[in-house]
N, C-alpha and C positions, 0 to 999 in steps of 0.2 A: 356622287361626289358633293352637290351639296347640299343633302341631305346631312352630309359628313360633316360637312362647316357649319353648318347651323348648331347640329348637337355641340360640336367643340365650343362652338360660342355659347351658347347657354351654358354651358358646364363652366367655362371660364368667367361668364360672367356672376354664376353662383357662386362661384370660390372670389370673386373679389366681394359681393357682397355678406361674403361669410367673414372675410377677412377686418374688413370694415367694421359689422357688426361687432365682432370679439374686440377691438381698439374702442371702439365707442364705452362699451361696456368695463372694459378695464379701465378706463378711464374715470369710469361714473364710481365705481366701488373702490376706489383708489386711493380718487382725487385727494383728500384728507390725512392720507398715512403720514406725510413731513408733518401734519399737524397736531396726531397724536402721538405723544410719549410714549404711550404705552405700547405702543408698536414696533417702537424701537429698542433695543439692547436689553437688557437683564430682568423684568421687573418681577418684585415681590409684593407677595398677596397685601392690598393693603388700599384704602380707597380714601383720596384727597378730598379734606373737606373745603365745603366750599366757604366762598365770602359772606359776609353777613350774617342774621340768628340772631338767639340770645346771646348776650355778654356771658363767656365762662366764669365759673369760679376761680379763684385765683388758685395759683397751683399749691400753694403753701397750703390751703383750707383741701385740697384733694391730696396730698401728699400723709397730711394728717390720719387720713383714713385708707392710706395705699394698703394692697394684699401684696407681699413680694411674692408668693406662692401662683397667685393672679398671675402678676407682671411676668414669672417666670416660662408661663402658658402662653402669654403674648409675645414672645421673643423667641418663640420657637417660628413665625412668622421670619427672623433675622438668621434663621440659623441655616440658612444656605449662604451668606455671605460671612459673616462673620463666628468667631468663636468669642467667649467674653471669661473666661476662666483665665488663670496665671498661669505664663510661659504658652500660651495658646497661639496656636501658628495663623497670620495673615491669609485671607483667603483672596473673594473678588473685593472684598472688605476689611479694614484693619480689624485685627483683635483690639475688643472691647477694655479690657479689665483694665480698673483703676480710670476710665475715662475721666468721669467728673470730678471736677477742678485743674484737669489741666489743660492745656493749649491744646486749639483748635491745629489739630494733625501735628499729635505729640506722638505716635509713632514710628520709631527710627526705621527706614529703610519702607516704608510705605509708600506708595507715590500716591499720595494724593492733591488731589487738582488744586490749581492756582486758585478759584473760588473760593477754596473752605479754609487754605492757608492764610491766606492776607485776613481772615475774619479777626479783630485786635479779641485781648481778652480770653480767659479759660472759660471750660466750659461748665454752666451751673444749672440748675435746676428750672429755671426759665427759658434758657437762651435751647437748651437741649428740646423742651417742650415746641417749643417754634420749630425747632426741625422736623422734630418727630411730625409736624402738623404737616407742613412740605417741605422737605430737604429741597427742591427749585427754587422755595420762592425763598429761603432764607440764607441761600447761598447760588444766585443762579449763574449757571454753568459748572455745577457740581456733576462730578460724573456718575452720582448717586440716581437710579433709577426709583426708588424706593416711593410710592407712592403717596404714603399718610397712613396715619392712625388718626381716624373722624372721632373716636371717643376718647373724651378727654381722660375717663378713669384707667380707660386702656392708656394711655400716656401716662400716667400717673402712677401705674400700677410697674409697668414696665422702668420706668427711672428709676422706680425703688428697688427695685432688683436689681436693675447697674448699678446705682448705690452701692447695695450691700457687695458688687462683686469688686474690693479692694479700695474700692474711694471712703465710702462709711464718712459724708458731710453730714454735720447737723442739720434736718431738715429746718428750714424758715418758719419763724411762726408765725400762725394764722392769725388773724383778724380776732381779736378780742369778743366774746359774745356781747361783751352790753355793746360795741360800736355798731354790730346789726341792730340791735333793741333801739338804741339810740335814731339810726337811719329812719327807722320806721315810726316812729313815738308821734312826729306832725304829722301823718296822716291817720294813724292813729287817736289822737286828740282831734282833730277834725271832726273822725266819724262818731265819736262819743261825743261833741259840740249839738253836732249836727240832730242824734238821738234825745240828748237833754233837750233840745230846740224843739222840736215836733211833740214830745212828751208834754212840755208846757202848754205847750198854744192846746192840744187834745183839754186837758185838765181846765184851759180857762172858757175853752166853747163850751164844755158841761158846764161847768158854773152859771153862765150866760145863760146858757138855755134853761136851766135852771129855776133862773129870777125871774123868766119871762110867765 
């Protein structure tokens, strides 16, 4: 008999420390899930870029050189939620067509979240580009899972194809070339100063040494 009690207890006392173990453990690979998005609800392929980097080019100088052909390859990434063609049916996402220039959740019969509604203003070629970067951070409590497009030509390319589907805005023009030429011109005369400078002093040591 206790021979009996003992096995019972060791066998109860494995099962509580098995029990234990599996809580510890679910806890450790877990602990983070409220703190990732991606964990949660719908997400499409797409990877948020981060803070900081170089300064981008402004969208008007990428918009310039968009491929809509491009764009229309990158939006196949959106095409489990949305459609963007005319008369195209609502999905987990409004249809697209004809978006830019009009109001933030223009819509009818969409429910989209109180976040993207209250945003004042239609929507244009820059303000879309900021979403396309993080739909949270430029509307947060969006019920958009949607994670980023980190390449700015991939944004670029993709707008131009929403463009062409029914909106057709003139794109913005870019920056002038002589204003780049210009930007650059003082460090440029700098380094050519700087060359004439050392060119001299060379030419007067030979002379110098020269006389000697």
């Amino acid at each position: 008999m206790d021979n009996n009690n003992t096995i019972a207890g060791w066998v109860l006392a494995g099962g509580i420390a098995a029990l234990g173990f599996s809580i510890l453990s679910g806890k450790y690979f877990h602990a983070d899930k409220y703190e990732r998005p991606e964990t949660m609800g719908y997400v499409i392929e797409g990877v948020e870029s981060a803070d900081g980097g170089a300064e981008e080019m402004p969208m008007s100088m990428m918009l310039a050189k968009a491929d809509i052909a491009a764009g229309e390859a990158v939006f196949k990434k959106c095409v489990a939620c949305h459609t963007v063609d005319q008369g195209g049916a609502n999905g987990i996402g409004p249809n697209l067509y004809n978006t830019l220039g009009n109001a933030h959740g223009h819509v009818a019969g969409f429910a989209y979240s109180d976040a993207l509604t209250s945003i004042d203003g239609n929507w244009n070629f820059d303000n879309m580009n900021a979403w396309l970067i993080s739909p949270r951070k430029y509307a947060p409590g969006t019920k958009m899972t949607f994670a980023g497009l980190s390449k700015p030509e991939d944004r670029a390319n993709v707008i131009a194809y929403m463009n062409s589907k029914g909106s057709n805005l003139p794109y913005p023009e870019p920056p002038a070339e002589e204003e780049a030429v210009d930007a650059g011109a003082p460090a440029e005369a700098e380094a050519a100063a700087a060359a004439e400078q050392v060119a001299e002093e060379s030419v007067a040591a030979d002379e110098a040494a020269a006389e000697e």
